[in-house]
GUMARDREN-929918 format. One line per 2 residues: their letters; for each residue x, y, z of N, C-alpha, C. Coordinates in nm, 2 decimals. Layout:
// residues N
a) X,Y,Z,X,Y,Z,X,Y,Z ~ ...
// end
This chain:
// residues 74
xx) -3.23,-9.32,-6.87,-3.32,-9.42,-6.80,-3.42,-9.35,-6.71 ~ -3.53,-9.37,-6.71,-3.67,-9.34,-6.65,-3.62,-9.34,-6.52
xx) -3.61,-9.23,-6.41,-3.57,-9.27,-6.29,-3.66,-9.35,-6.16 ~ -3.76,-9.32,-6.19,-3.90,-9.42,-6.14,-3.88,-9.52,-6.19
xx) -3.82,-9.60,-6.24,-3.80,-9.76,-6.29,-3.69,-9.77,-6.23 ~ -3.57,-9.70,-6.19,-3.46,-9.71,-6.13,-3.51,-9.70,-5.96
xx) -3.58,-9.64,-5.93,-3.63,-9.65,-5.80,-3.70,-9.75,-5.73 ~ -3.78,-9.78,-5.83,-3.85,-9.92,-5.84,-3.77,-10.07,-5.82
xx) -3.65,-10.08,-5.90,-3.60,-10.16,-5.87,-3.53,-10.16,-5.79 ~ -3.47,-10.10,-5.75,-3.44,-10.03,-5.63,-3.48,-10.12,-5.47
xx) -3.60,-10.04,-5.49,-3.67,-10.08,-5.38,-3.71,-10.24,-5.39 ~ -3.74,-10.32,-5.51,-3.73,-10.46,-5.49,-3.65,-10.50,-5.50
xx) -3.47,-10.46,-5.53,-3.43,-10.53,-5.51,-3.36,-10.55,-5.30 ~ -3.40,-10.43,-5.25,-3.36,-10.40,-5.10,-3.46,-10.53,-5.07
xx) -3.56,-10.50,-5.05,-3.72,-10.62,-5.04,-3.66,-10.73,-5.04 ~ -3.60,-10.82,-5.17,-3.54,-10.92,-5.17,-3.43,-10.98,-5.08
xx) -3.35,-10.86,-5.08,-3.23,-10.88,-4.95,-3.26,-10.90,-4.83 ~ -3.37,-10.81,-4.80,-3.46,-10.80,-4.67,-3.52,-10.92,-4.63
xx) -3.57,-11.01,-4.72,-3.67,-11.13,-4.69,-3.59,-11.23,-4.68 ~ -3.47,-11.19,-4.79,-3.37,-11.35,-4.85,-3.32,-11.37,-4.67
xx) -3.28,-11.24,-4.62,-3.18,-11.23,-4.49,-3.32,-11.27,-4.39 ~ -3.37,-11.25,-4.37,-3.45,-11.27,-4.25,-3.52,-11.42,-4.26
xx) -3.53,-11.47,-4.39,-3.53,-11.58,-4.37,-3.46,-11.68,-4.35 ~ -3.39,-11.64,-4.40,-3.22,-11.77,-4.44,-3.19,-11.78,-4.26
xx) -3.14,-11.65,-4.24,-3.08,-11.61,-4.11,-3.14,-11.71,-4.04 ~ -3.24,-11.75,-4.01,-3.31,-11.85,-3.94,-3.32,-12.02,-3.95
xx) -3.32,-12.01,-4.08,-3.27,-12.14,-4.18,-3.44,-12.21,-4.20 ~ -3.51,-12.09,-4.15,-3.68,-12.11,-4.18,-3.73,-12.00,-4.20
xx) -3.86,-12.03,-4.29,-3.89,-11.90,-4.36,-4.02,-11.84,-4.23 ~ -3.96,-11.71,-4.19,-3.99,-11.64,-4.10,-4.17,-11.57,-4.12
xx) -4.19,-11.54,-4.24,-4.34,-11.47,-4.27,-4.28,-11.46,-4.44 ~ -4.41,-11.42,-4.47,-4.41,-11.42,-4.61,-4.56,-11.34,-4.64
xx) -4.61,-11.22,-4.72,-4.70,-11.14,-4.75,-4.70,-11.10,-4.90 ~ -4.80,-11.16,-5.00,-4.79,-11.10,-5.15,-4.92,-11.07,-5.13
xx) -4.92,-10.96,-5.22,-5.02,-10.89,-5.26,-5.06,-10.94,-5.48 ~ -5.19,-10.93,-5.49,-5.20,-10.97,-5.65,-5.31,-10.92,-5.67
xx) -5.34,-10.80,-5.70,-5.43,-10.72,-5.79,-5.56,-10.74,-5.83 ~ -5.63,-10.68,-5.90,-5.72,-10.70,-6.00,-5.68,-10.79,-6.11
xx) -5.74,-10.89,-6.16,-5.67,-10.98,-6.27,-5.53,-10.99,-6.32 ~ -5.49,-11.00,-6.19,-5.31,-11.01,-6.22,-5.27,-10.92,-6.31
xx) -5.28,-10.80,-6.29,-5.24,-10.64,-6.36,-5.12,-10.66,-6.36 ~ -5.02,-10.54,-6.38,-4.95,-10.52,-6.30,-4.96,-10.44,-6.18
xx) -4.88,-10.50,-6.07,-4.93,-10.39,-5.97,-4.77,-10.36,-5.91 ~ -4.76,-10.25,-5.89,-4.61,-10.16,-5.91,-4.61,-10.09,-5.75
xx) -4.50,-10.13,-5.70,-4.44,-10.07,-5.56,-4.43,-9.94,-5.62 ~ -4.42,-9.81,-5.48,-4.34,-9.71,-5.51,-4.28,-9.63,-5.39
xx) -4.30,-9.74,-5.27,-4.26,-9.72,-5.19,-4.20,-9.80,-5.05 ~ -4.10,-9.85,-4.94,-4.09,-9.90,-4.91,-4.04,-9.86,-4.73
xx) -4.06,-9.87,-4.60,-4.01,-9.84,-4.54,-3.99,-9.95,-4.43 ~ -3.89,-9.93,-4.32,-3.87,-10.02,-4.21,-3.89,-9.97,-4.11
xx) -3.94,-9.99,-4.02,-3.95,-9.91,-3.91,-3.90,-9.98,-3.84 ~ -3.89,-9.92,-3.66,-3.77,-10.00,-3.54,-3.77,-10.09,-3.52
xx) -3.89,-10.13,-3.52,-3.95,-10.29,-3.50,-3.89,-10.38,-3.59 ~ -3.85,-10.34,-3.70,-3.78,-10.44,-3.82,-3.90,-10.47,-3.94
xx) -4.03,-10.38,-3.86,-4.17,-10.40,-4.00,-4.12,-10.39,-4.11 ~ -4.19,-10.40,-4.23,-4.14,-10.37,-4.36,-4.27,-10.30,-4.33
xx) -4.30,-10.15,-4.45,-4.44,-10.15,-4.50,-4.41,-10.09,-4.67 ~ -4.42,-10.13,-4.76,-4.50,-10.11,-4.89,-4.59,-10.04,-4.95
xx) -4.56,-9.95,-5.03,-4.75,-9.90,-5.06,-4.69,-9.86,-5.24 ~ -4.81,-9.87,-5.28,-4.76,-9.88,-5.47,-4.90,-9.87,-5.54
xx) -4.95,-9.91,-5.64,-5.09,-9.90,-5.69,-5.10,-10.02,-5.81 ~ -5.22,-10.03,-5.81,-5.27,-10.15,-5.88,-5.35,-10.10,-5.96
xx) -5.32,-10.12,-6.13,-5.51,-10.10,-6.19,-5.63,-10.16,-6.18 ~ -5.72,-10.13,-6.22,-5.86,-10.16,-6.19,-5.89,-10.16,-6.34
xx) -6.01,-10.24,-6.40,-5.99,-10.30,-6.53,-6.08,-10.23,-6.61 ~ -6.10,-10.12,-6.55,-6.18,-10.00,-6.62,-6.02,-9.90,-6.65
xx) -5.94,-9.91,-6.56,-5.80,-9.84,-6.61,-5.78,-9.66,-6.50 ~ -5.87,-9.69,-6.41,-5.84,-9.60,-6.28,-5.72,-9.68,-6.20
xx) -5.69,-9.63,-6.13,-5.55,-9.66,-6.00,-5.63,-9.68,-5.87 ~ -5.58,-9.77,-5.80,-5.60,-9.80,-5.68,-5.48,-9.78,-5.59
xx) -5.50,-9.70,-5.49,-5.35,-9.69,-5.39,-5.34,-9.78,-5.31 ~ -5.26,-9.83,-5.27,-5.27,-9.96,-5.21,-5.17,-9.91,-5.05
xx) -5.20,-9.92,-4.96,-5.19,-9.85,-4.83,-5.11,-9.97,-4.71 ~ -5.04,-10.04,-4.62,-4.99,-10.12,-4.55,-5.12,-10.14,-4.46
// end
């Protein structure tokens, strides 16, 4: 198995835990932030961190429809 696809999911499925808990926990949904590309590409996490504050930040890359990479930055 591709270990960049195992990392990948990985990290969304931490993401999911992360949002499901912090919202539930409240019994209202706390914040909510999607990101969606150039023409609904795909656009692929590859990264994920928390910092003390409890931030989440994200960074991953999106195509561009000429087929360059865009890095996508918090």
């Amino acid at each position: 198995m591709n270990s960049s696809v195992t990392i990948k999911t990985f990290l969304i499925a931490i993401l999911v835990l992360l949002i499901s808990q912090h919202s539930f926990s409240q019994a209202t949904q706390q914040w909510v932030s999607r990101y969606n590309g150039t023409a609904n590409s795909a656009d692929v996490p590859s990264s994920m961190v928390l910092d003390n504050a409890g931030n989440i930040y994200i960074t991953g890359r999106s195509p561009y429809a000429n087929g360059t990479l865009r890095i996508i930055l918090p």
